[in-house]
Biopython code that builds the backbone (N, CA, C, O; Angstrom):
import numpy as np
from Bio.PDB.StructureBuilder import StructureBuilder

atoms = [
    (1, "UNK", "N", (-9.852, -94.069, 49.221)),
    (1, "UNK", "CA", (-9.162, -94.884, 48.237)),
    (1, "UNK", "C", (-7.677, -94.598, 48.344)),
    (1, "UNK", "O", (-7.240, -93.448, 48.368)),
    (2, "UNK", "N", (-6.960, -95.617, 48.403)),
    (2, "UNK", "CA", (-5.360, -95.406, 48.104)),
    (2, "UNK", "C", (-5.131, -95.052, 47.169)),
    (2, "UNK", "O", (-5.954, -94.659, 46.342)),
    (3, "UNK", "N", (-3.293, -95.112, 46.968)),
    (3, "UNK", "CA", (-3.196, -94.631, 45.563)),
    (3, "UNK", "C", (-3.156, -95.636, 45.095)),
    (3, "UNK", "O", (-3.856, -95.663, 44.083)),
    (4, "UNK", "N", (-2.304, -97.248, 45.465)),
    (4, "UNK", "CA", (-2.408, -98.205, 44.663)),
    (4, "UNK", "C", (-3.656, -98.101, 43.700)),
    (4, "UNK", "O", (-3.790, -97.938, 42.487)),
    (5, "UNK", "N", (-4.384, -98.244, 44.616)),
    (5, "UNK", "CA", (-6.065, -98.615, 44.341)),
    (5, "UNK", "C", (-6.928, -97.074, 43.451)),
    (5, "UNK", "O", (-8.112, -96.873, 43.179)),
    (6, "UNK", "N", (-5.499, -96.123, 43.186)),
    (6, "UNK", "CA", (-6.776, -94.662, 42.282)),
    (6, "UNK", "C", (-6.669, -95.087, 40.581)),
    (6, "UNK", "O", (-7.340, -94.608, 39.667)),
    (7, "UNK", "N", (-5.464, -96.273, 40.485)),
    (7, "UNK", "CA", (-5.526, -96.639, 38.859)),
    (7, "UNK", "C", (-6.844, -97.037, 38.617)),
    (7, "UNK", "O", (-6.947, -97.134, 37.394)),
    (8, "UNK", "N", (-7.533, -97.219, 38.967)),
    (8, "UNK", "CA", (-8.880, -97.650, 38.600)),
    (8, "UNK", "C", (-9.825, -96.325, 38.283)),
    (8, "UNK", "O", (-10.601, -96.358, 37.328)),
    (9, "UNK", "N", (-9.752, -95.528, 38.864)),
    (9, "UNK", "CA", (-10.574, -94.533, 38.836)),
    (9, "UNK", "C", (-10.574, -93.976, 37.205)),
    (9, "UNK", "O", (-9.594, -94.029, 36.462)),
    (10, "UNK", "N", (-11.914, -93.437, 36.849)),
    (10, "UNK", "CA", (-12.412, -93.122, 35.567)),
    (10, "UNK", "C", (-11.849, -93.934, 34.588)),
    (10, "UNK", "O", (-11.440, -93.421, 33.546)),
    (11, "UNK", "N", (-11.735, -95.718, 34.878)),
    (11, "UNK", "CA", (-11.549, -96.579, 33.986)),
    (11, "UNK", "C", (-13.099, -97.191, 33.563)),
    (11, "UNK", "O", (-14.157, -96.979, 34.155)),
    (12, "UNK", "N", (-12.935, -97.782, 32.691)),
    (12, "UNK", "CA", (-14.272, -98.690, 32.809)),
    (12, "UNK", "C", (-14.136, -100.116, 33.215)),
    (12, "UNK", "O", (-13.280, -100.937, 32.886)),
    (13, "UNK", "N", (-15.113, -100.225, 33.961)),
    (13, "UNK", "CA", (-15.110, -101.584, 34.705)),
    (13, "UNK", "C", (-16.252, -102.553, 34.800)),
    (13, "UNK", "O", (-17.379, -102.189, 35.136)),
    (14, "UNK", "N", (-15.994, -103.591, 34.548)),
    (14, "UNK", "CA", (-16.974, -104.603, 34.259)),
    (14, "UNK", "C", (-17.373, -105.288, 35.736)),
    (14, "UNK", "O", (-16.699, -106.140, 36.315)),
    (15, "UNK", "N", (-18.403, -104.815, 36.117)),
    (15, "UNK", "CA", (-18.817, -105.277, 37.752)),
    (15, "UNK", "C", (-19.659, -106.756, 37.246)),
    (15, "UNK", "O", (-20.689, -106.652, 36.580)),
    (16, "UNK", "N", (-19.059, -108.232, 37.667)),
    (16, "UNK", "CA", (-19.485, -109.460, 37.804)),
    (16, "UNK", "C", (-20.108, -109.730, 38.401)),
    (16, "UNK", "O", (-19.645, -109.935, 39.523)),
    (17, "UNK", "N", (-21.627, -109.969, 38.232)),
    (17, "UNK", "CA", (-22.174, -110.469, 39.879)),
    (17, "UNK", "C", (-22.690, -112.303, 39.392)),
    (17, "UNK", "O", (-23.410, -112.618, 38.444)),
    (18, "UNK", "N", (-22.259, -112.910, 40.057)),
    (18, "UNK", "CA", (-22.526, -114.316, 40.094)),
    (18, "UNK", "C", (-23.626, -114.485, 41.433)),
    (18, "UNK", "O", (-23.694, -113.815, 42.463)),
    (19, "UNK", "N", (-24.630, -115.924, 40.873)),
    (19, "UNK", "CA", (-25.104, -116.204, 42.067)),
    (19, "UNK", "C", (-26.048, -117.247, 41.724)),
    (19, "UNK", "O", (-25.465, -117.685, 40.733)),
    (20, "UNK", "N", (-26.690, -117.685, 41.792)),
    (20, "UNK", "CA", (-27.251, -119.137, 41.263)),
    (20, "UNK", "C", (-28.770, -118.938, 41.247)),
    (20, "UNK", "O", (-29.280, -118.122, 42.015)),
    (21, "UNK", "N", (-29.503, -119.658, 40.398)),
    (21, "UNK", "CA", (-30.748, -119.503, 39.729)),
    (21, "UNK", "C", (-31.284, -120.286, 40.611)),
    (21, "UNK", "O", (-30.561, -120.977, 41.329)),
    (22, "UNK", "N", (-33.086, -120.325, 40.747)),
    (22, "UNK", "CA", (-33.552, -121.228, 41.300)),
    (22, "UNK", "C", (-33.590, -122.714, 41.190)),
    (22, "UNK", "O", (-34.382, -123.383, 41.854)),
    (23, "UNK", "N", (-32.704, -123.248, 40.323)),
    (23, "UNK", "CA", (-32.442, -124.427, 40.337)),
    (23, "UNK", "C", (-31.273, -125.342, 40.507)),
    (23, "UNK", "O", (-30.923, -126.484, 40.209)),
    (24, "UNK", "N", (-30.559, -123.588, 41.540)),
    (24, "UNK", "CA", (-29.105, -123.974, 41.954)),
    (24, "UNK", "C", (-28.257, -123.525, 40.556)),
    (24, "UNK", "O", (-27.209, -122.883, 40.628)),
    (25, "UNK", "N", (-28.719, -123.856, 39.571)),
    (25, "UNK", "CA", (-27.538, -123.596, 38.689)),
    (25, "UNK", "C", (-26.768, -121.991, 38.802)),
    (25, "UNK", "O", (-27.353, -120.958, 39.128)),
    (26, "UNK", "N", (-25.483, -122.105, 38.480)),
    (26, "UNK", "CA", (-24.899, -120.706, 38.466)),
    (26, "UNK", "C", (-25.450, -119.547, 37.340)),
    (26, "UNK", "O", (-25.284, -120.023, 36.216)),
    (27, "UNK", "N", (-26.027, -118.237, 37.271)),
    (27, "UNK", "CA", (-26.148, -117.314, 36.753)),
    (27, "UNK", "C", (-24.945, -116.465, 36.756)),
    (27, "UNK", "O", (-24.068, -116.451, 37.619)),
    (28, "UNK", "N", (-25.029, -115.587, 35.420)),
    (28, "UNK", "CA", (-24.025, -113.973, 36.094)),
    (28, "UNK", "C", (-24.462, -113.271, 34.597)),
    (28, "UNK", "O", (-24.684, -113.598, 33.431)),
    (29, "UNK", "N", (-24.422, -112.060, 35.486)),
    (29, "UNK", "CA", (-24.940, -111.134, 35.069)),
    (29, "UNK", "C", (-23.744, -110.051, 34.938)),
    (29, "UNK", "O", (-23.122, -109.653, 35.924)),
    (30, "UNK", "N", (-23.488, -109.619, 33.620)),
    (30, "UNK", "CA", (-22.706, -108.111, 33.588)),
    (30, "UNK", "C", (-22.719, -106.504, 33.865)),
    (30, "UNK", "O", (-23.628, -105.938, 33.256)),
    (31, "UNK", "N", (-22.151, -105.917, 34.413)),
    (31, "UNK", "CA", (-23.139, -104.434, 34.434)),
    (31, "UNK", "C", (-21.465, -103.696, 34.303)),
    (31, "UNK", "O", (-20.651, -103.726, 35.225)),
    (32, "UNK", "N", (-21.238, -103.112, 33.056)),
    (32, "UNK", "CA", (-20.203, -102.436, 32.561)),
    (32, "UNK", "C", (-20.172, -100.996, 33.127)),
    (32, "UNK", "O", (-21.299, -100.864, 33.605)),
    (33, "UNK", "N", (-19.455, -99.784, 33.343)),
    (33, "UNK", "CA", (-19.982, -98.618, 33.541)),
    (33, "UNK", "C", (-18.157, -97.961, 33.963)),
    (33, "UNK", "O", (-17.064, -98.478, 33.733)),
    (34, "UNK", "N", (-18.454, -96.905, 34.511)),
    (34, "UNK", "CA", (-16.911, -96.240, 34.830)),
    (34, "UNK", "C", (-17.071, -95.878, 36.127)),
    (34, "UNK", "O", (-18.055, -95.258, 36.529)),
    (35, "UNK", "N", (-15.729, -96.394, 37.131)),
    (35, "UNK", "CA", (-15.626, -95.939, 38.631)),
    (35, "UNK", "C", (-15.219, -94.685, 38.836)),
    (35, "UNK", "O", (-14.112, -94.302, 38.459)),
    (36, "UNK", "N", (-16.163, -93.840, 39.516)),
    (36, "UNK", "CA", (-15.833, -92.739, 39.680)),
    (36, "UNK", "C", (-15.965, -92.292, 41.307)),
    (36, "UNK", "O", (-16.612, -93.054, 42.025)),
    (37, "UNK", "N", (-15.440, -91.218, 41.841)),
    (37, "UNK", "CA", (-15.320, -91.082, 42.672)),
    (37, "UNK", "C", (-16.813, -89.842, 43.348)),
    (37, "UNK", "O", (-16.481, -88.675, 43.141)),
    (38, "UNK", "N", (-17.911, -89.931, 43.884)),
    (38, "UNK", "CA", (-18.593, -88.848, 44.175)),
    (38, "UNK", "C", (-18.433, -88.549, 45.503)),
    (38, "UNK", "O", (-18.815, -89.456, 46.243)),
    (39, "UNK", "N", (-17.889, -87.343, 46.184)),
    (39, "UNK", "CA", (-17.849, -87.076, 47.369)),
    (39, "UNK", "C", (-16.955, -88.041, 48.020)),
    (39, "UNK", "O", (-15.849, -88.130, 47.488)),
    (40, "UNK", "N", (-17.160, -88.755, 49.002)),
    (40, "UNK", "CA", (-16.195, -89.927, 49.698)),
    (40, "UNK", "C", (-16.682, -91.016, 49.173)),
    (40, "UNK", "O", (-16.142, -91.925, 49.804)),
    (41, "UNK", "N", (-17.374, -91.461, 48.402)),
    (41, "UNK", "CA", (-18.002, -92.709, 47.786)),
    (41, "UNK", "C", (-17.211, -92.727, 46.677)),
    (41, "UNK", "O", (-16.830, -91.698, 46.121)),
    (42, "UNK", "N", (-16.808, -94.367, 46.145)),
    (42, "UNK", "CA", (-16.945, -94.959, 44.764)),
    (42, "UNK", "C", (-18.072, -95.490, 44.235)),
    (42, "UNK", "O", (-18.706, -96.476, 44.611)),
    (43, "UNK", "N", (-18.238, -94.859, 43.464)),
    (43, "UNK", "CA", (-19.700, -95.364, 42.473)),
    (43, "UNK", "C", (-19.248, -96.025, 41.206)),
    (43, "UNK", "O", (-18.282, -95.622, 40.558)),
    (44, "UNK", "N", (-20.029, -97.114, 40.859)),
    (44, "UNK", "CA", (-19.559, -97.163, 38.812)),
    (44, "UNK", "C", (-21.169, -96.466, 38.462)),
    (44, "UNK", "O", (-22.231, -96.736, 39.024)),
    (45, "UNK", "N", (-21.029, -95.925, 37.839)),
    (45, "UNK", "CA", (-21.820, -94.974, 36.647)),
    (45, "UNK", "C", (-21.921, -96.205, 35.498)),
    (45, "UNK", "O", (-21.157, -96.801, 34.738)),
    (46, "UNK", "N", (-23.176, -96.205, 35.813)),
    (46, "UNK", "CA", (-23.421, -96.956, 34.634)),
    (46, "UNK", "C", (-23.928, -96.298, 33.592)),
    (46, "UNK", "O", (-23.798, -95.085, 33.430)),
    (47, "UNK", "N", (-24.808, -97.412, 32.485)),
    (47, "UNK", "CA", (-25.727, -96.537, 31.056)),
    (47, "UNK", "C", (-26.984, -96.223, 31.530)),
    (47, "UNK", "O", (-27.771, -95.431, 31.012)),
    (48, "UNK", "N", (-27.102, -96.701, 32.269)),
    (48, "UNK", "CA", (-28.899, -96.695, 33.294)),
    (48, "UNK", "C", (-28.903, -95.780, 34.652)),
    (48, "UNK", "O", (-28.072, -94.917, 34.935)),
    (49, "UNK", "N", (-29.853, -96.114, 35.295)),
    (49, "UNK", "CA", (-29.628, -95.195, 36.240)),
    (49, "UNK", "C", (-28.822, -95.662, 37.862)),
    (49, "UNK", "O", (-28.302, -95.138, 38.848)),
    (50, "UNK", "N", (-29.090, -96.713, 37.415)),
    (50, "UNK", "CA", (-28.147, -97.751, 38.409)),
    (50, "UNK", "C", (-26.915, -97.171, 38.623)),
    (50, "UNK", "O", (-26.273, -96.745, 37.662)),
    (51, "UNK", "N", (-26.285, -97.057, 40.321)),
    (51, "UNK", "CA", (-24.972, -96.684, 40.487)),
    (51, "UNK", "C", (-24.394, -96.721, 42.125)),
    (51, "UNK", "O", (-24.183, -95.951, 43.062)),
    (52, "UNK", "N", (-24.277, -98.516, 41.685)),
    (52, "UNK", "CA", (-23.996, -98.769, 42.925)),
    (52, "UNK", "C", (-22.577, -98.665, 43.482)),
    (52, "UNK", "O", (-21.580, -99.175, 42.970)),
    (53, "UNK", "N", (-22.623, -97.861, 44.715)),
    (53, "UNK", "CA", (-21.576, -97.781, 45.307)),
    (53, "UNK", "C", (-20.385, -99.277, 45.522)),
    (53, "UNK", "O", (-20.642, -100.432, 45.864)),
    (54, "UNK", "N", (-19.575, -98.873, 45.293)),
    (54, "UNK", "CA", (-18.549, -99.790, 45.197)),
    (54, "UNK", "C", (-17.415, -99.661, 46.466)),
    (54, "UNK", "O", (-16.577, -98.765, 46.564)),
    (55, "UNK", "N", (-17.630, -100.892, 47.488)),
    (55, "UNK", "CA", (-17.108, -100.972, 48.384)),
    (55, "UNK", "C", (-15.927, -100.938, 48.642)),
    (55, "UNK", "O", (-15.462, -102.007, 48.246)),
    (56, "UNK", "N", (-14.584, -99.887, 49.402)),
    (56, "UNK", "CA", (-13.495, -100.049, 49.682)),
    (56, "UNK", "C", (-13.034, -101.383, 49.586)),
    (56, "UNK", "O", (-12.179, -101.755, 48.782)),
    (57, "UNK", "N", (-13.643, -102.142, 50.465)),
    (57, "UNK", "CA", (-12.560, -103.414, 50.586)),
    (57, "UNK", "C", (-12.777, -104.544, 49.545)),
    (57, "UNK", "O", (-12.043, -105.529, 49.468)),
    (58, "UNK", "N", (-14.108, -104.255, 48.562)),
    (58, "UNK", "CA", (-13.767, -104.747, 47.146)),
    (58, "UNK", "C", (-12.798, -104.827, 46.539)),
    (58, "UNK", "O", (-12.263, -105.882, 46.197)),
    (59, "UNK", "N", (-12.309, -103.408, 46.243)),
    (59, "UNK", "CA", (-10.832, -102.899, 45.461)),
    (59, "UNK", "C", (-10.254, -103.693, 45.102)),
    (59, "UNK", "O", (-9.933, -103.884, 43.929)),
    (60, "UNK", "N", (-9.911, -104.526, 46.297)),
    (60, "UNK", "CA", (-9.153, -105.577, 46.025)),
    (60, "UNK", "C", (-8.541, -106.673, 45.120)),
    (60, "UNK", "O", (-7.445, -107.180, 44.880)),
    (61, "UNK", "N", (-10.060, -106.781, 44.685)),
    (61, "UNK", "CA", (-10.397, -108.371, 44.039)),
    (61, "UNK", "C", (-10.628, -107.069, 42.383)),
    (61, "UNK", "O", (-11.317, -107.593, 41.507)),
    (62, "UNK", "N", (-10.436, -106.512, 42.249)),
    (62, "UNK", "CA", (-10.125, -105.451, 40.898)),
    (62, "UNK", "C", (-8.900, -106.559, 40.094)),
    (62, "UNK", "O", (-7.861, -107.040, 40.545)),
    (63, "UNK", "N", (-9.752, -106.730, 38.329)),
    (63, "UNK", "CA", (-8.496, -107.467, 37.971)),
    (63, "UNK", "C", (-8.577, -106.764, 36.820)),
    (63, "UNK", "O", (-9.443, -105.937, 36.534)),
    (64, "UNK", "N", (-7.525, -107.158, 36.074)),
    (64, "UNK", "CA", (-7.264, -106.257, 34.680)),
    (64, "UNK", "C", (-7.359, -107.558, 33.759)),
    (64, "UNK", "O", (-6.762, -108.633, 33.823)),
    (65, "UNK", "N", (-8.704, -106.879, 32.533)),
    (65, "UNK", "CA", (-9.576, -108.101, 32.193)),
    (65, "UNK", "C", (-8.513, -108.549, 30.815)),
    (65, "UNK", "O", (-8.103, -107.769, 29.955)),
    (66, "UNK", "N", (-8.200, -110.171, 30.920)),
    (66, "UNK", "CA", (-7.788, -110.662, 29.718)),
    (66, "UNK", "C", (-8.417, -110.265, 28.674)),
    (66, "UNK", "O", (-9.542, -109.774, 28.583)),
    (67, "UNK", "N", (-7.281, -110.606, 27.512)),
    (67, "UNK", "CA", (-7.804, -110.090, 26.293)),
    (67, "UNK", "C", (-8.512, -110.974, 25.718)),
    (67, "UNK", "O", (-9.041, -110.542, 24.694)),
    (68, "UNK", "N", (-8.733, -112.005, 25.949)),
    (68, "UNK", "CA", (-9.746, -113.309, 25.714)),
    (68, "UNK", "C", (-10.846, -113.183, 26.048)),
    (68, "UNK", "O", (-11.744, -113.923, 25.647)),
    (69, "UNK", "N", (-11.066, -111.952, 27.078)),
    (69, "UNK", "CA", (-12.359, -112.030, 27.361)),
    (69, "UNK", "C", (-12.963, -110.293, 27.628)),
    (69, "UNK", "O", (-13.671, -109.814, 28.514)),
    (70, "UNK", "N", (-12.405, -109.782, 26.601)),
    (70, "UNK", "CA", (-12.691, -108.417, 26.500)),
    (70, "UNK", "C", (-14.269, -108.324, 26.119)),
    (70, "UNK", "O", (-15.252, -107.824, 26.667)),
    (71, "UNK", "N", (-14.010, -109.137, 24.763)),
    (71, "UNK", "CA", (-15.781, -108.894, 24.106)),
    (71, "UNK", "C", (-16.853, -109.426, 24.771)),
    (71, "UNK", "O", (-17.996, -108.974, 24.702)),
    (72, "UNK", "N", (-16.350, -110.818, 25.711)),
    (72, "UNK", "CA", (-17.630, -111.039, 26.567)),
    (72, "UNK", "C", (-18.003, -110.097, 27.923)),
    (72, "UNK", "O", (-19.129, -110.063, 28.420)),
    (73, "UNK", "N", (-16.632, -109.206, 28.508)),
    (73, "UNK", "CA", (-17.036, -108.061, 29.220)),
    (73, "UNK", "C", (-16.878, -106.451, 28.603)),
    (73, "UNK", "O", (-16.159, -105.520, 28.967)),
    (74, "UNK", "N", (-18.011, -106.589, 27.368)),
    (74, "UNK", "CA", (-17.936, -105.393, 26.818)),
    (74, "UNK", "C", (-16.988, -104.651, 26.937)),
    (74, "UNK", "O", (-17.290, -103.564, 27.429)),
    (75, "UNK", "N", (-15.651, -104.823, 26.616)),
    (75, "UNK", "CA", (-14.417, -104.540, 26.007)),
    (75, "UNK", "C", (-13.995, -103.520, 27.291)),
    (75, "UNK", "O", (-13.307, -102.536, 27.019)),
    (76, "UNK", "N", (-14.321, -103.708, 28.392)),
    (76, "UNK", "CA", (-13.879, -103.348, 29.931)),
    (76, "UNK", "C", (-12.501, -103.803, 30.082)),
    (76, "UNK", "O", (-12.135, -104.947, 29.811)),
    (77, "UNK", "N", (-11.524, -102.595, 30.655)),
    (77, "UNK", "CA", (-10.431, -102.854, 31.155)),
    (77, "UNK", "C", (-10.267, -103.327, 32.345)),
    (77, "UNK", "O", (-9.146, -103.821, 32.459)),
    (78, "UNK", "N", (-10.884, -103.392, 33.268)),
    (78, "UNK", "CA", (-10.698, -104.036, 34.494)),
    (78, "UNK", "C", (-12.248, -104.824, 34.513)),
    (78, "UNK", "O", (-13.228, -104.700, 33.777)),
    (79, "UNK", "N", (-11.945, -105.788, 35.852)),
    (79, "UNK", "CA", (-12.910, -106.259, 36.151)),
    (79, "UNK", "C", (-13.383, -106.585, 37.875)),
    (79, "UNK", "O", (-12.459, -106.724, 38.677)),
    (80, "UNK", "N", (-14.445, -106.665, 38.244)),
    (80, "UNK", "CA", (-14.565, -107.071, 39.443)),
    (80, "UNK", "C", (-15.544, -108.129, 40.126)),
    (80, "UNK", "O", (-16.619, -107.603, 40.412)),
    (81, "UNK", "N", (-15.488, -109.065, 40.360)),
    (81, "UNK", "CA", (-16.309, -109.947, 40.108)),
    (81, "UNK", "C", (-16.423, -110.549, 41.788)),
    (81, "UNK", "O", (-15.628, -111.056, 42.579)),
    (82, "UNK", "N", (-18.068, -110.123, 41.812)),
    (82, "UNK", "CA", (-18.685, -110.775, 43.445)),
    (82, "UNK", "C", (-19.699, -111.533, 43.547)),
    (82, "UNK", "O", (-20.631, -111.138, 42.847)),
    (83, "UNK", "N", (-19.914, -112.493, 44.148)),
    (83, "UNK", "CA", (-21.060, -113.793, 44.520)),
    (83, "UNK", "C", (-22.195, -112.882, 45.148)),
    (83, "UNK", "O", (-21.885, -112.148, 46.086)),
    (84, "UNK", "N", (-23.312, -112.895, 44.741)),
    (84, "UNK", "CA", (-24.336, -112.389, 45.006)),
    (84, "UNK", "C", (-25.241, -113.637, 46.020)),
    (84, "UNK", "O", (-25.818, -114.593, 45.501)),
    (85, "UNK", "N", (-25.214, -113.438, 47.193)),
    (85, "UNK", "CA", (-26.167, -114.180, 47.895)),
    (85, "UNK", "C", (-27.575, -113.603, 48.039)),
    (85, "UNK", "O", (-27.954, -112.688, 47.308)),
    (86, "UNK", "N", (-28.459, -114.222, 49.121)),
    (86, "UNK", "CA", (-29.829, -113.149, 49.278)),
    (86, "UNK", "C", (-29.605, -111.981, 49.876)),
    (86, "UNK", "O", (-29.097, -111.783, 50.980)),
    (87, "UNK", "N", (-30.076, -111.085, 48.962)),
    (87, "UNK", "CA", (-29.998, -109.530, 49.634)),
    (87, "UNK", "C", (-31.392, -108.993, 49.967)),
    (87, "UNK", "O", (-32.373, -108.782, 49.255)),
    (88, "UNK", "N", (-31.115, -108.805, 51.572)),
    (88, "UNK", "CA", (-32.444, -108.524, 52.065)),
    (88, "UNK", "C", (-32.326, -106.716, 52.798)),
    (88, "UNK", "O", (-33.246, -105.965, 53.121)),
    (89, "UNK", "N", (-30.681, -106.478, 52.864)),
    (89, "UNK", "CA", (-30.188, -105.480, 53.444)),
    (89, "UNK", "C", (-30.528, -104.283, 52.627)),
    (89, "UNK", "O", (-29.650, -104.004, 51.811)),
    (90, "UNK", "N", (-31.750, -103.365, 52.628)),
    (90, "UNK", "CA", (-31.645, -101.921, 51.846)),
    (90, "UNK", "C", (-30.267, -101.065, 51.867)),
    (90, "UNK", "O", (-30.106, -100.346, 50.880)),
    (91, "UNK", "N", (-29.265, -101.042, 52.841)),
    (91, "UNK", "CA", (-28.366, -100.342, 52.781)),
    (91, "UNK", "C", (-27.444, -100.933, 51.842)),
    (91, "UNK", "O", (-26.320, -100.441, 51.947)),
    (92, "UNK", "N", (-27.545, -101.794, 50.988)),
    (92, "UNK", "CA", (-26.495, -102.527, 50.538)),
    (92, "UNK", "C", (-26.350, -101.879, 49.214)),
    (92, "UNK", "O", (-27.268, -101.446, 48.517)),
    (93, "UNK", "N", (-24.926, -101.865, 48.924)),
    (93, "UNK", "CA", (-25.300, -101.124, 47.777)),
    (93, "UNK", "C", (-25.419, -101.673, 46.730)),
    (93, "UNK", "O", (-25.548, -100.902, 45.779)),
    (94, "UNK", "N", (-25.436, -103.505, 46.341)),
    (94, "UNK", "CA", (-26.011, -103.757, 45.316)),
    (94, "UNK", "C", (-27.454, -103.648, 44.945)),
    (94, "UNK", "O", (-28.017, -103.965, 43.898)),
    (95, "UNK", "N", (-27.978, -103.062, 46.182)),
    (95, "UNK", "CA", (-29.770, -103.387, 45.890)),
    (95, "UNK", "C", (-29.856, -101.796, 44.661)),
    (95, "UNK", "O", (-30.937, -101.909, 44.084)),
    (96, "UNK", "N", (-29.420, -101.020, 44.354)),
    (96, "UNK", "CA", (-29.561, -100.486, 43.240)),
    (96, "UNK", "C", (-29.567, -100.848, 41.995)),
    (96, "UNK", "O", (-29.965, -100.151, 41.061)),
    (97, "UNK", "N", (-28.925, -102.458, 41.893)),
    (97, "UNK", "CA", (-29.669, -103.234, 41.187)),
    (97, "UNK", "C", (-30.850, -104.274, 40.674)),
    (97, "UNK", "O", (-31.230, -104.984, 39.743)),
    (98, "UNK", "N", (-31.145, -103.780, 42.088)),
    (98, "UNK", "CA", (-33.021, -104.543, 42.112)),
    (98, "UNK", "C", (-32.568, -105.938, 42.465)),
    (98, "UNK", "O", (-33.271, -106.863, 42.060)),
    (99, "UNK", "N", (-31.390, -106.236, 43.229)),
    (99, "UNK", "CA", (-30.919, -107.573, 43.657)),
    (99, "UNK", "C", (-31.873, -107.850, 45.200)),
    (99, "UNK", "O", (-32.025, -106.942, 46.018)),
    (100, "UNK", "N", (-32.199, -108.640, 45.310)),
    (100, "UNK", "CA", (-32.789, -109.100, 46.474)),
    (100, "UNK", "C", (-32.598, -110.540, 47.069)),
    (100, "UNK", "O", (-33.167, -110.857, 48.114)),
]
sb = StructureBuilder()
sb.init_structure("model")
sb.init_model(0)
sb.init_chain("A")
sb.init_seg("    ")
for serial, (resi, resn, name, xyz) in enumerate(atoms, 1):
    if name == "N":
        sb.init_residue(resn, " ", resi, " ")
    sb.init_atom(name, np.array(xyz, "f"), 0.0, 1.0, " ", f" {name:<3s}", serial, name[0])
structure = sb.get_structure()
């Protein structure tokens, strides 16, 4: 992790996953928790046991969540928000959310 990119660390962050229901329509799902750093990995720590590693070149797309929309991302200071396609890859690290 850079330094640009260590303001994030032990913030809480609202991980977005979008991706569309079986009838095409768009879904999304919230999963709130705090980015932390374990060993050379970023993880968010969630309330569950879920703790999916959070990809370097994500970082990126890290936004700092309007105040309009604090209460719909459980009052998370940042946010990160990714399109969930079919996940068939076990190494991936959203499949710690039972994404498939």
């Amino acid at each position: 992790m850079n330094e640009k990119n260590s303001e994030y660390l032990d913030k809480i962050l609202a991980l977005v996953l979008w991706m569309k229901d079986n009838d095409g329509e768009d879904d999304v799902a919230i999963f709130p928790g705090t980015l932390v750093q374990e060993n050379t990995s970023l993880v968010l720590k969630c309330h569950d046991e879920n703790h999916p590693e959070i990809r370097e070149e994500w970082l990126s797309g890290i936004t700092k969540v309007p105040d309009d929309l604090k209460e719909t991302l459980f009052g998370c200071s940042f946010q990160l928000s990714l399109t969930v396609r079919d996940r068939e890859v076990e190494s991936d690290p959203l499949v710690a959310f039972g994404l498939r």
